[in-house]
C-alpha positions as CSV (number, residue, x, y, z in Angstrom):
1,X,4.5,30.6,-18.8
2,X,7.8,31.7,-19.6
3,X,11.1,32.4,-18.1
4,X,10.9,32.6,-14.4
5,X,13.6,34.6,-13.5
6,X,13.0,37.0,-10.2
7,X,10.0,35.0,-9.6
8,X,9.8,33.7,-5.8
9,X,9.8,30.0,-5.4
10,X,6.7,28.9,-3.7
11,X,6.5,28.7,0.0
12,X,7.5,25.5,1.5
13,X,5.1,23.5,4.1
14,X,5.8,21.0,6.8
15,X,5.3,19.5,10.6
16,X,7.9,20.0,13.5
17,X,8.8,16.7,14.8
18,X,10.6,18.2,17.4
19,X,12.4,21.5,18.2
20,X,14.7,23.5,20.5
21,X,14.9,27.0,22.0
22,X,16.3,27.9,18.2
23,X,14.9,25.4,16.1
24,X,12.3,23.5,14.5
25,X,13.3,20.1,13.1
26,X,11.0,18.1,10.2
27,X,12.3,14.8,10.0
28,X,10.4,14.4,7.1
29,X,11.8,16.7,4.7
30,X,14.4,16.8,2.6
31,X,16.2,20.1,2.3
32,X,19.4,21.2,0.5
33,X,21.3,22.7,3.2
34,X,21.3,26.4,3.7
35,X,18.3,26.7,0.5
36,X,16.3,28.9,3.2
37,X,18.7,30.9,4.7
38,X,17.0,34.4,4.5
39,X,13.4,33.5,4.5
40,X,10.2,33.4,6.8
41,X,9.2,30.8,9.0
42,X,5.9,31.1,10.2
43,X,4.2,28.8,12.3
44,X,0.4,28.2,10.8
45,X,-1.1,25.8,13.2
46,X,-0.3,24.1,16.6
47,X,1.8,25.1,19.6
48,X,3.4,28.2,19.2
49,X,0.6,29.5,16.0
50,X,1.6,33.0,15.2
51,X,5.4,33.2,15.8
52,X,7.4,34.2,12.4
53,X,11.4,34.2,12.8
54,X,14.3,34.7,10.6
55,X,15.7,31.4,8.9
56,X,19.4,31.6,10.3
57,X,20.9,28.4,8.6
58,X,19.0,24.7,7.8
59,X,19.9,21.0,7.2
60,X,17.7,18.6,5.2
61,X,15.4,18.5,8.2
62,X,16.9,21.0,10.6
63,X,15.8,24.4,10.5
64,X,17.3,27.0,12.9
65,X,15.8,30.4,13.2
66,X,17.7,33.7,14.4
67,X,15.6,34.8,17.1
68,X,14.6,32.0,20.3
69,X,11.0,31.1,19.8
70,X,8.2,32.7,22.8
71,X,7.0,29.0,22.9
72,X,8.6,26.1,21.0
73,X,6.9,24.4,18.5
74,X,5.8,20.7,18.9
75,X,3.9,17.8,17.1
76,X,0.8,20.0,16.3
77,X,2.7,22.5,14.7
78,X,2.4,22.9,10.8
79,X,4.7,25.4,9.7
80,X,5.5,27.3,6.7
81,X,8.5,29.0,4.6
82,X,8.8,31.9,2.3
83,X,10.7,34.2,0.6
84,X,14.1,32.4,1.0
85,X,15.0,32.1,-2.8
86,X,14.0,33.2,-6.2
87,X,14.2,31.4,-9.5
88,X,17.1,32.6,-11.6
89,X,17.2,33.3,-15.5
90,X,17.7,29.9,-16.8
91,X,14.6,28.6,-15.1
92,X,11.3,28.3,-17.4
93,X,8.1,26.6,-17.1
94,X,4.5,27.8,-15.6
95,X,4.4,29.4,-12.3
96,X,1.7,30.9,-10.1
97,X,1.5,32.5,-6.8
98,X,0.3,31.1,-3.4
99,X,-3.5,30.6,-3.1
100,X,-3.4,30.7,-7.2
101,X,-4.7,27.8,-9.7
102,X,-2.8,27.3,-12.9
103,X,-5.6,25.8,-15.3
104,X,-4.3,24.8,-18.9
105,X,-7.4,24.0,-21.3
106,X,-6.6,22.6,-24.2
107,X,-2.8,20.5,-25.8
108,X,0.3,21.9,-24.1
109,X,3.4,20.5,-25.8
110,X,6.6,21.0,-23.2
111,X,9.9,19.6,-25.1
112,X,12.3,19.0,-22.2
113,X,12.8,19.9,-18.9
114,X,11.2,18.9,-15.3
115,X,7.5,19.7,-14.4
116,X,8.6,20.2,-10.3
117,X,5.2,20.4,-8.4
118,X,6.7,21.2,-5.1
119,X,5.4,20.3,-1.2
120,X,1.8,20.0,-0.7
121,X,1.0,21.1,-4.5
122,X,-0.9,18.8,-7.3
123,X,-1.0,17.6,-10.6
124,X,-4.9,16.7,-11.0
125,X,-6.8,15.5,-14.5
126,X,-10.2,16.0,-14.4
127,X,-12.9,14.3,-16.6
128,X,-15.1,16.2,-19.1
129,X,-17.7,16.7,-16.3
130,X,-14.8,18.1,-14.6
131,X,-14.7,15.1,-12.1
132,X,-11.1,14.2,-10.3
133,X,-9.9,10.7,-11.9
134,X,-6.4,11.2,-11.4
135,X,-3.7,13.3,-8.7
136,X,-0.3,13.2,-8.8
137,X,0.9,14.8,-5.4
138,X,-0.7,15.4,-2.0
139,X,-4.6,13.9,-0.9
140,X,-4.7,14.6,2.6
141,X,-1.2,14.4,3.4
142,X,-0.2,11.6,1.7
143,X,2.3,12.2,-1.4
144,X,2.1,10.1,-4.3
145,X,-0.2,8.9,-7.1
146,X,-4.3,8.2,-6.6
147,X,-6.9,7.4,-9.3
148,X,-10.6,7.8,-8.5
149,X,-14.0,6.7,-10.5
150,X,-16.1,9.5,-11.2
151,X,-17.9,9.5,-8.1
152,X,-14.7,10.4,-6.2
153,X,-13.9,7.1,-4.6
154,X,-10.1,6.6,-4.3
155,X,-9.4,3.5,-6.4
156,X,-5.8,2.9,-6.5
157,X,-3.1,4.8,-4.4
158,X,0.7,4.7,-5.0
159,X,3.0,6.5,-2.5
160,X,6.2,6.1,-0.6
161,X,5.4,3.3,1.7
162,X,2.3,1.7,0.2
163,X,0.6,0.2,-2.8
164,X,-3.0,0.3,-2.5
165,X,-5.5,-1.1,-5.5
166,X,-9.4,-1.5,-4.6
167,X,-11.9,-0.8,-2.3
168,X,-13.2,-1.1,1.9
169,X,-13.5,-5.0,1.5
170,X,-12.2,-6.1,-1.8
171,X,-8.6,-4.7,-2.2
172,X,-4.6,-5.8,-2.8
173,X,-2.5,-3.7,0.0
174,X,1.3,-3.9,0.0
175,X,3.3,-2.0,2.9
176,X,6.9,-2.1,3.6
177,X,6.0,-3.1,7.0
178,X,2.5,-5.1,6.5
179,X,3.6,-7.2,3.5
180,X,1.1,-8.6,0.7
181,X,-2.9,-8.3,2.2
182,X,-5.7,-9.3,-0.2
183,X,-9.3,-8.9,1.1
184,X,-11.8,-10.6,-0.7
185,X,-12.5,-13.0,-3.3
186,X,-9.2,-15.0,-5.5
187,X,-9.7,-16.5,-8.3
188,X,-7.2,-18.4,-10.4
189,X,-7.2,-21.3,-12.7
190,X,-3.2,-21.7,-11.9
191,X,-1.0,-22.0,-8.5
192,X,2.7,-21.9,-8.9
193,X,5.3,-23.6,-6.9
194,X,5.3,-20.7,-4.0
195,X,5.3,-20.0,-0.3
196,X,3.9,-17.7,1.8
197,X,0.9,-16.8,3.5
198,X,-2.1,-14.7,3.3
199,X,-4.5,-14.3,6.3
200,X,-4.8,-18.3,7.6
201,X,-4.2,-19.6,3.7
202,X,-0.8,-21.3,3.7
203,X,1.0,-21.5,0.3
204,X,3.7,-23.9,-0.3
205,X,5.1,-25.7,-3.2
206,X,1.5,-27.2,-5.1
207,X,-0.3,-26.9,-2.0
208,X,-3.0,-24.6,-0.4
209,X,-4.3,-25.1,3.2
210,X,-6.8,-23.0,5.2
211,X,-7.0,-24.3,9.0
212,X,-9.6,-23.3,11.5
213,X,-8.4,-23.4,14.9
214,X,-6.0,-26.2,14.9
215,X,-7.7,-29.8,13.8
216,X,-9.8,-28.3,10.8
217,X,-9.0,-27.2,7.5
218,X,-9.6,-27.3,3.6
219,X,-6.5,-28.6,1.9
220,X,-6.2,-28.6,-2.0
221,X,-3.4,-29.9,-3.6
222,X,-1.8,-29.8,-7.3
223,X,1.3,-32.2,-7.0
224,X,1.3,-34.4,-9.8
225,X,-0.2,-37.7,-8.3
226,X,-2.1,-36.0,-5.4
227,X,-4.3,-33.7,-7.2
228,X,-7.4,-33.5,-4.5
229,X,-9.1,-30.9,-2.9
230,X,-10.7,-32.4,0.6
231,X,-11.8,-31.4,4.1
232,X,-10.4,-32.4,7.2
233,X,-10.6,-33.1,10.4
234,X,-7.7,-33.7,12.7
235,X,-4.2,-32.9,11.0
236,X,-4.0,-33.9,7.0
237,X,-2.2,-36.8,5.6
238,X,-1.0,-39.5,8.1
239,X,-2.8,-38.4,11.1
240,X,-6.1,-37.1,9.5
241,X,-9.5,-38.3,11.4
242,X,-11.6,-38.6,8.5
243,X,-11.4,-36.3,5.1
244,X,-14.5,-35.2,3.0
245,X,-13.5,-34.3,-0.7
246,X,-12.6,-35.2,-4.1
247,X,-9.4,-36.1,-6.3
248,X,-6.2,-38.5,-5.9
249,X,-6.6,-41.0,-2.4
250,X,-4.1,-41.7,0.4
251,X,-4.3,-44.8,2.3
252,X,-2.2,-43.5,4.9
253,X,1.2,-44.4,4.0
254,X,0.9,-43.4,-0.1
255,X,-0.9,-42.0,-2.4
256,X,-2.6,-44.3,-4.4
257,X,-3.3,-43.1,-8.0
258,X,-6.9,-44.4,-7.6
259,X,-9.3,-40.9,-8.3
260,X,-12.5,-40.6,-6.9
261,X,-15.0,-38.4,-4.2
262,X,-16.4,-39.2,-1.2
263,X,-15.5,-39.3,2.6
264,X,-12.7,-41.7,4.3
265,X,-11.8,-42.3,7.6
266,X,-8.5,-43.2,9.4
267,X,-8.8,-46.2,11.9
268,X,-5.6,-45.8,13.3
269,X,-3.9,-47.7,11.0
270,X,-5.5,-47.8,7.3
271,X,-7.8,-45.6,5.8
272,X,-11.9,-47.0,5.4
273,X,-14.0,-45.5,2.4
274,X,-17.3,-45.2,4.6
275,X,-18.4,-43.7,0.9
276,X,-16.6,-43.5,-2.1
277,X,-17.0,-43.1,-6.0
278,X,-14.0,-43.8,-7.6
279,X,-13.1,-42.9,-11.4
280,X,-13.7,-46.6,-12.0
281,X,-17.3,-46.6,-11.0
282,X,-16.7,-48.5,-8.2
283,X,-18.5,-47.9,-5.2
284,X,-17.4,-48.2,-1.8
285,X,-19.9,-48.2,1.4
286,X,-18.7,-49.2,4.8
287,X,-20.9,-48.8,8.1
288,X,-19.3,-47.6,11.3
């Protein structure tokens, strides 16, 4: 720990995306131009494994070497630079080589300043039984933040295109792409005014269906005056068959105010309470 300057900066690491005669392209880095003029490509893995050029000039993701490569690189190819720069005299902080761990035991107070933890590098805390519970930087290739329990299972992940809380079978997934996925159970006590949907639940304002295929479905509802959770069959409301639940009734045209549970049963015109207990006490039996 001290002032850094002299010191190389830490090889670099990445995967061609594509390449020509004279270059290697990473579209997924994010270089300051001409940073690695000067230093070593090598090419660890892949197509072309072996081959070590000159860096010539770069881009953010464009790296162009000074000698044509024997074989261009390709998708397989994991690469690596080093020795392009070194840190200069205001730089400070820790700093160990390549293929070196940096362990702090004990407080470290650091007043100001960046801690950079650069390409494929790791922040990790470890529990008392020296157990991983939390990373900050790379778990097999993905960049970002992870939490584990103390058995190692990944409990929460936070990186660039994902949000990722829980486990195989009961988690909350968010992706840029995807959207909101909860697998699971929900429970709440409360539904907002929303929409949206998740799997085959559709959530609009007060209202929460679940349809199998297209005539069945659970339907509860929190409107003020229709407060009812029911089973259907056939479509809900006007054109429901018959309906199997509990709460506010509708006769077909309105919703009644009258409370109760039981089943009731469209006739193509009215709706018949074949059974039903309303808040009243009343009970209503009709044979087919």
């Amino acid at each position: 720990m001290g002032y850094l300057n002299g010191l190389p900066k830490n090889p670099v690491y990445g995967w061609c995306t594509s390449s020509t005669n004279n270059t290697l392209t990473d579209a997924n880095a994010n270089y300051t131009i001409d940073e690695l003029i000067g230093g070593t490509i090598e090419i660890l893995e892949g197509t072309g494994q072996g081959q070590t050029r000159t860096v010539s000039d770069n881009t953010a993701t464009v790296i162009t070497v000074s000698t044509n490569w024997t074989t261009n690189p390709d998708t397989t190819s994991k690469y690596k630079v080093s020795n392009y720069d070194n840190w200069g005299s205001a730089d400070y902080g820790f700093w160990a080589r390549e293929g070196d761990h940096l362990v702090i035991d004990g407080e470290v107070r650091y007043d100001n300043g960046d801690w950079i933890i650069q390409h494929d590098g790791s922040l990790r805390i470890l529990d008392s039984a020296d157990k991983e519970i939390i990373r900050l930087g790379t778990d097999t290739g993905d960049k970002g933040l992870f939490i584990y329990n103390t058995s190692g299972v990944q409990l929460a992940r936070f990186i660039s295109d994902e949000i990722y809380i829980g486990v195989a079978g009961n988690y909350l997934q968010y992706t840029v792409a995807g959207g909101l996925v909860v697998e699971g159970t929900i429970t709440t006590d409360y539904i907002e005014a929303v929409s949206g949907t998740i799997g085959n639940w559709d959530i609009t304002a007060n209202t929460i269906e679940q349809t199998f295929g297209t005539d069945h479905g659970i339907m509860l509802r929190t409107s003020s005056g229709q407060e009812s959770i029911y089973f259907y069959d056939e479509s809900p409301a006007t054109n429901a068959v018959a309906w199997l639940g509990m709460g506010k009734l509708y006769d077909g045209s309105s919703w009644t105010g009258e409370e109760g549970i039981g089943m009731v049963v469209y006739n193509g015109s009215t709706y018949d309470k074949y059974f039903w207990l309303s808040n009243s006490s009343n009970l209503s039996i009709k044979t087919p």
